[in-house]
C-alpha positions in Angstrom: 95.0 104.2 76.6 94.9 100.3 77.0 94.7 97.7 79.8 98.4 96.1 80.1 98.9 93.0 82.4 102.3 92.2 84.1 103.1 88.6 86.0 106.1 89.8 88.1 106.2 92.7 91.1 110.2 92.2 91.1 112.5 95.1 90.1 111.9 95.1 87.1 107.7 94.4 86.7 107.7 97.4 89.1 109.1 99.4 87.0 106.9 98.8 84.1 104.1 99.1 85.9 105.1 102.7 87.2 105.9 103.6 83.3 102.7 102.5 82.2 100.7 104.0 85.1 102.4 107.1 84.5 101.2 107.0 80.8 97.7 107.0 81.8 97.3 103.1 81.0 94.9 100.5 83.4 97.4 98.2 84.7 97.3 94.6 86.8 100.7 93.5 88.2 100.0 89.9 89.2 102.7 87.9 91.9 102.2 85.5 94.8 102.1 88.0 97.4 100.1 90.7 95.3 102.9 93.5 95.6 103.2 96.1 93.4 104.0 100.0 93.5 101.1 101.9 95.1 99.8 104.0 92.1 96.5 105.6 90.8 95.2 102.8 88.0 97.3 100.0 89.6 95.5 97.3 90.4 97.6 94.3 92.6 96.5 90.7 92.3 98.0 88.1 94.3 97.8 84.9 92.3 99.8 82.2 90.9 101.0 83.3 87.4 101.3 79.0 86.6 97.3 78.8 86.6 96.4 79.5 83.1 92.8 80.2 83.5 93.3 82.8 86.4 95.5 84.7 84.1 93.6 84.6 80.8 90.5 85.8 83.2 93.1 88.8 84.3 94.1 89.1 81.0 90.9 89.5 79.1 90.9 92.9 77.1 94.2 93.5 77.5 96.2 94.7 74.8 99.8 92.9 76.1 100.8 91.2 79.0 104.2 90.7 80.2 106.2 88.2 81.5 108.7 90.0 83.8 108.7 86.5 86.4 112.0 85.5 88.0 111.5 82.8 90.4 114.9 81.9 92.1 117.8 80.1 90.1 117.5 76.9 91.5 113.9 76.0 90.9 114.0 77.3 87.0 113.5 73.7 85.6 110.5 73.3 88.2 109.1 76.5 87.8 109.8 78.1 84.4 107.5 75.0 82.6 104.3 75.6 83.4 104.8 79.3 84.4 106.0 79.5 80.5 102.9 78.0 79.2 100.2 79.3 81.7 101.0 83.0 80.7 101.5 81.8 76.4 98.6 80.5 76.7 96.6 83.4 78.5 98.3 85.8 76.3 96.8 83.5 73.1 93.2 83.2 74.8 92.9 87.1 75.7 94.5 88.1 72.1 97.2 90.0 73.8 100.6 90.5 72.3 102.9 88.8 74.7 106.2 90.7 75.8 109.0 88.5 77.1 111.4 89.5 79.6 114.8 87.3 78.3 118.1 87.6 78.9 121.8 86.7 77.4 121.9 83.3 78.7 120.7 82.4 75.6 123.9 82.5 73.8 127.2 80.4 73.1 130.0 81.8 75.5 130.5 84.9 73.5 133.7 85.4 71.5 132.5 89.3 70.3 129.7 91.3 70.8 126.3 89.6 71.3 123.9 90.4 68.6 119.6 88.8 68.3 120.5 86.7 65.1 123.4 84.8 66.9 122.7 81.1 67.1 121.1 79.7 70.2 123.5 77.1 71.7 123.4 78.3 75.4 126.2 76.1 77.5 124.2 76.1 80.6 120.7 74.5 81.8 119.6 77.6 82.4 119.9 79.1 78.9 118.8 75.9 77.7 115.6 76.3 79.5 115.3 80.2 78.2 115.5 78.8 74.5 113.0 76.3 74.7 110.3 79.0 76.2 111.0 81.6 73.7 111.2 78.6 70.6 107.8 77.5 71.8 106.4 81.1 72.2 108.5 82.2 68.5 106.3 79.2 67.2 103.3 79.9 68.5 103.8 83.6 66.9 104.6 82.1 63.7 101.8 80.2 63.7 99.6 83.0 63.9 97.9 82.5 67.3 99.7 85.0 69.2 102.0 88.0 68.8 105.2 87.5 70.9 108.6 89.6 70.7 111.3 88.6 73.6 113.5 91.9 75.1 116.6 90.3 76.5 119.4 92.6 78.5 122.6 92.0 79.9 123.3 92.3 83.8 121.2 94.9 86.0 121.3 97.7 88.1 119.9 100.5 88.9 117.1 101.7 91.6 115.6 98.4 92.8 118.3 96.4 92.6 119.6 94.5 95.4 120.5 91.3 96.0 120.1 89.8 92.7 122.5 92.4 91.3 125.9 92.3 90.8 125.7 96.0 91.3 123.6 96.0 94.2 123.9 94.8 97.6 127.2 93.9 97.0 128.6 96.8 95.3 126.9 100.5 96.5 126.4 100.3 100.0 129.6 98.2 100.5 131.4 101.3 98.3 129.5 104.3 100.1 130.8 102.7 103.4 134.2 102.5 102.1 134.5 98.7 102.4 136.2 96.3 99.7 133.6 94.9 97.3 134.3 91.4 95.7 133.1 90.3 92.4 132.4 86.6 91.5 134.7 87.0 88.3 137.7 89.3 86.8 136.8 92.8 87.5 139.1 94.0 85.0 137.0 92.3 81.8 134.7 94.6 79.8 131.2 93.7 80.9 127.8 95.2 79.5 125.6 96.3 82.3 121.9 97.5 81.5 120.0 100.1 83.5 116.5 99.0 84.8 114.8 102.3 83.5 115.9 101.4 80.0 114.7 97.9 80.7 110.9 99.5 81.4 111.0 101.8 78.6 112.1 98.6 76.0 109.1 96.9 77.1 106.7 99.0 77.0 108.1 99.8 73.7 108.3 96.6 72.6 104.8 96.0 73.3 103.0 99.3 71.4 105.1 99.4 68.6 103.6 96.6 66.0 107.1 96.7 64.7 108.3 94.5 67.5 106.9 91.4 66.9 108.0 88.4 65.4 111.7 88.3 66.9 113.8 89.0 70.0 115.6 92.4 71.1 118.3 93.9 73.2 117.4 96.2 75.4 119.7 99.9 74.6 122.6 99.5 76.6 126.1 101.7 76.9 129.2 100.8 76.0 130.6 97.9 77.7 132.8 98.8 81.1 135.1 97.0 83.3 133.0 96.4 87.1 136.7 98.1 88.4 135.3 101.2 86.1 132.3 101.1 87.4 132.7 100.8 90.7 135.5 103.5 90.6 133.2 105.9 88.8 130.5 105.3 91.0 132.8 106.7 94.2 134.2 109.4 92.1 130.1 110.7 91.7 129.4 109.4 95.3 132.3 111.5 96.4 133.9 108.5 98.4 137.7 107.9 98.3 138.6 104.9 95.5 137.0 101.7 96.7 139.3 98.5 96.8 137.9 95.8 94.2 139.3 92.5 94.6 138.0 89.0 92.7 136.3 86.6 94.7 138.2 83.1 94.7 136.6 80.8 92.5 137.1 78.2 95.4 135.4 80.6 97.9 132.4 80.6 95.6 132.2 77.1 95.0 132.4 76.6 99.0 129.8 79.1 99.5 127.7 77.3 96.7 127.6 74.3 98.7 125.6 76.2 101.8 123.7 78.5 99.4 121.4 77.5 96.8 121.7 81.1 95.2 124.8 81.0 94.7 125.8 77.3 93.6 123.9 78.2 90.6 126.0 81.0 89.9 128.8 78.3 89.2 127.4 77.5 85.2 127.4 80.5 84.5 130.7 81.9 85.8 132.1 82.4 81.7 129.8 85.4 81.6 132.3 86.9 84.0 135.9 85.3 83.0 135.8 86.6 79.7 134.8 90.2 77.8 130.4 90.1 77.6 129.0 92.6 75.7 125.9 92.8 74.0 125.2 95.0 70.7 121.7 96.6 71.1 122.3 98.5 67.9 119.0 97.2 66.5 116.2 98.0 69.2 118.2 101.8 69.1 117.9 102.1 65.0 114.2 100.8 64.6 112.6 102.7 67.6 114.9 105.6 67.8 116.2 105.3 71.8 119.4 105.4 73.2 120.8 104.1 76.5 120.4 106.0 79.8 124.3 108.4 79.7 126.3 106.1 83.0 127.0 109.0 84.8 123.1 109.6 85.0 121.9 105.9 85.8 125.0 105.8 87.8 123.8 109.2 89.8 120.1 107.6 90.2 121.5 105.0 91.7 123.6 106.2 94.1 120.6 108.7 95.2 118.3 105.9 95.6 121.0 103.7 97.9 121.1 106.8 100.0 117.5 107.4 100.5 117.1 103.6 101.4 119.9 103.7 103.5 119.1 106.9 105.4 115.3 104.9 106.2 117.0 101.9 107.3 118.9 104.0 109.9 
């Protein structure tokens, strides 16, 4: 068993913690507020994952820290930066092999299925900014100071998603209380959408398997659905009549945009959701032999864990 450092308590650095924990690994989950899931060999730091010499000292005789940090949309060029090169550079100082949590921003608007080799010509800031952290980490790798690999996944959901999924607070409990859900783009486009659990598992994958490094990978994710599919299969399983799905105006977001920071981000990258996005993970399945999570199961734990947080809420 080895020592495994994570910067990120969100829903997905929770998640790997958990996994790893459960494997019998020593584990620090490091955030601002020092959050974490309560577990036996879980230790919670509170610190600020920017300061490089906090985090090499946390990361000392670790085999692989993570970066699983997602500070909000509209502070990525403030934040990202340093953030980026504190936890490169503590990863290169402890002689961990640094895991990446990416995504498909990446990518020119896609015109077929997304695939790790396809060029890197992002048409928004924000993917611009996601390319120049993983060219600068890819470099450092290459230059033999570090190993780096970068898991990237498409949209979310999944137990611990809420409010930054587009199947979370404003899809499940909206559905299970039989009130019309709105999506930010067409909701009859095929769309891949990538279970948290299977997010964890890549990871931790990723980072004890030496075959990972060197280049990025999609986490295993199902065949592509429409968010009308999913949200129709997701009351058939919740045993609630057929939810109504409707699109949100594009004027109504870019109103709402001008009053919430969130969500005027959301405006450069509305093609994601105006045309089909799919991502091929065919690669991370062939090399480390896993396959994606069946729907109806990640669509069953999901549901399940709505309920339970519901039912405490009330």
């Amino acid at each position: 068993m080895g020592k495994h450092v994570i910067a990120g308590a969100g829903q997905v650095g929770s998640q790997v913690a958990t996994l790893l924990a459960t494997q019998g690994h020593e584990v620090v989950i490091v955030s601002r507020s020092g959050s974490g899931p309560d577990l036996p060999g879980v230790r919670k730091v509170a610190a600020d994952v920017s300061d490089r010499e906090r985090m090499a000292a946390l990361t000392e005789g670790a085999d692989a820290l993570y970066n699983c940090v997602n500070p909000p949309y509209h502070r990525w060029a403030q934040d990202w930066p340093p953030m980026a090169e504190s936890l490169l550079g503590a990863a290169e100082a402890a002689g961990a092999g640094y895991v990446i949590l990416g995504n498909l921003y990446v990518y020119a608007a896609p015109g077929r299925p997304m695939r790790e080799d396809d060029p890197l010509t992002p048409p928004s800031a924000k993917g611009a900014i996601r390319v120049r952290m993983w060219r600068q980490a890819l470099a450092a790798h290459e230059a033999g100071r570090v190993r780096v690999t970068e898991v990237r996944g498409s949209d979310y959901f999944g137990p611990g998603c809420r409010d930054q999924s587009h199947m979370g607070d404003r899809l499940v409990p909206r559905l299970l209380a039989g009130r019309t859900v709105r999506y930010i783009g067409d909701p009859d486009l095929p769309h891949s959408w990538t279970y948290v659990p299977d997010v964890a598992r890549a990871l931790v994958t990723a980072a004890t398997d030496d075959r990972s490094w060197g280049r990025a990978w999609h986490v295993p994710t199902g065949p592509a659905m429409t968010y009308r599919a999913v949200a129709e299969r997701l009351g058939e399983l919740a045993g609630v009549s057929g939810p109504a799905v409707k699109a949100m105006p594009h004027w109504l977001l870019r109103t709402a945009g001008a009053f919430s920071p969130m969500l005027g981000e959301l405006e450069e990258l509305r093609y994601q959701f105006v045309r089909p996005f799919v991502l091929d993970s065919t690669d991370f399945q062939t090399v480390f032999g896993t396959a994606p999570t069946p729907m109806d199961e990640a669509l069953t734990e999901t549901i399940a864990w709505w309920r339970s947080l519901l039912a405490e809420a009330a």
